[in-house]
C-alpha positions in Angstrom: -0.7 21.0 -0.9 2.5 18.9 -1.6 1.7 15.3 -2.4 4.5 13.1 -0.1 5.3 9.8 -1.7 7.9 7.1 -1.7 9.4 5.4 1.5 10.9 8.3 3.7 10.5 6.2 7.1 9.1 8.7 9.0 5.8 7.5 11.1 2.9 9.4 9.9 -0.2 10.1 12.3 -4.0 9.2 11.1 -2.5 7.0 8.0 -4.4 3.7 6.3 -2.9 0.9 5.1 -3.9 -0.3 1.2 -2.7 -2.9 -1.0 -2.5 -2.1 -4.9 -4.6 -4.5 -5.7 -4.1 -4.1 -9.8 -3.4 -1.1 -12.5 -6.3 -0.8 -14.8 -6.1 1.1 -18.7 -2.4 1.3 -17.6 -3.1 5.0 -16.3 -5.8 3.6 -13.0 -4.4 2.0 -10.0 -6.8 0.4 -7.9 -6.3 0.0 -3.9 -7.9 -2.4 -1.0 -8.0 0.6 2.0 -8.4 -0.6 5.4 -9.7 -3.2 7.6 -12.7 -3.4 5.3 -10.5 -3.3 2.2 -12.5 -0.7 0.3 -11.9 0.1 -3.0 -10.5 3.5 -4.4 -9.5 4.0 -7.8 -6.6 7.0 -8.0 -4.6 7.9 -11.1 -1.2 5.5 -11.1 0.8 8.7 -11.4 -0.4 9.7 -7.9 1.2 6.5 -6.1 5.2 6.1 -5.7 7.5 5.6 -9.2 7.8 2.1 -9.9 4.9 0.5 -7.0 3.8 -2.6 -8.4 0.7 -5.0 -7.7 0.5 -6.4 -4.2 2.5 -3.8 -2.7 1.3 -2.5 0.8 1.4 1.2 1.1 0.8 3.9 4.4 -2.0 6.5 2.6 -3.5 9.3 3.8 -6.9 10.3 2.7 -9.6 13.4 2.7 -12.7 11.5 1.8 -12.1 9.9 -1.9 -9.0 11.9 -2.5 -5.2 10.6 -2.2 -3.3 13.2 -0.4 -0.3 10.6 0.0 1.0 7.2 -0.7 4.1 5.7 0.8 5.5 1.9 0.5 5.0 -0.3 3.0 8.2 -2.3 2.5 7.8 -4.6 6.0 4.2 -5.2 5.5 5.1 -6.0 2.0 6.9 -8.6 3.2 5.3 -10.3 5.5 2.4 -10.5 3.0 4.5 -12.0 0.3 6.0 -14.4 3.1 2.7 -15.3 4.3 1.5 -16.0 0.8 5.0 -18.2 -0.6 4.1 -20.4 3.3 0.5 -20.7 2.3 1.1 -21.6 -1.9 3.8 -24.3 -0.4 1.3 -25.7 2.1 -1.3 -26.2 -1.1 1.8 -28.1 -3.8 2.8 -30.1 -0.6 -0.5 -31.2 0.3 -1.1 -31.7 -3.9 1.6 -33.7 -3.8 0.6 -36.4 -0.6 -3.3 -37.2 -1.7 -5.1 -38.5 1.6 
């Protein structure tokens, strides 16, 4: 079986969302799955070329094993958003002490 990967916009059926959460040894990538954000190590050469930490991906799955891994670019986004509002919030209220 063909492994799909990169962002080819199509909407996939029975997908999960993950985060990379961090490359480990350089050659390990490890992934928050789901809801529950479990953790799957896969090899960093399964993922799509030049994914970096804290992107979101769409991933399909048969038990442990990766069948495919696509970028997530809009949830991607709103994550980084959501994380610059919330770091702002924390130097603003560093900055007025009360």
């Amino acid at each position: 079986m063909e492994r799909e990967t990169g962002d080819t916009g199509e909407q996939r059926e029975g997908w999960e969302p993950a985060v990379l959460d961090r490359f480990v040894d350089g050659h390990w990538a490890v992934l928050l799955v789901g809801p529950a954000e479990a953790e799957r190590v896969v090899p960093r050469s399964e993922l799509p070329a030049g994914v970096g930490e804290g992107a979101w991906l769409r991933t399909g799955w048969d038990g442990d094993r990766l069948l495919w891994a696509e970028v997530d670019p809009e949830a991607t986004r709103l994550a980084r958003e959501r994380i610059a509002a919330k770091l702002a919030r924390l130097r603003q209220r560093g900055r007025n002490p009360g």
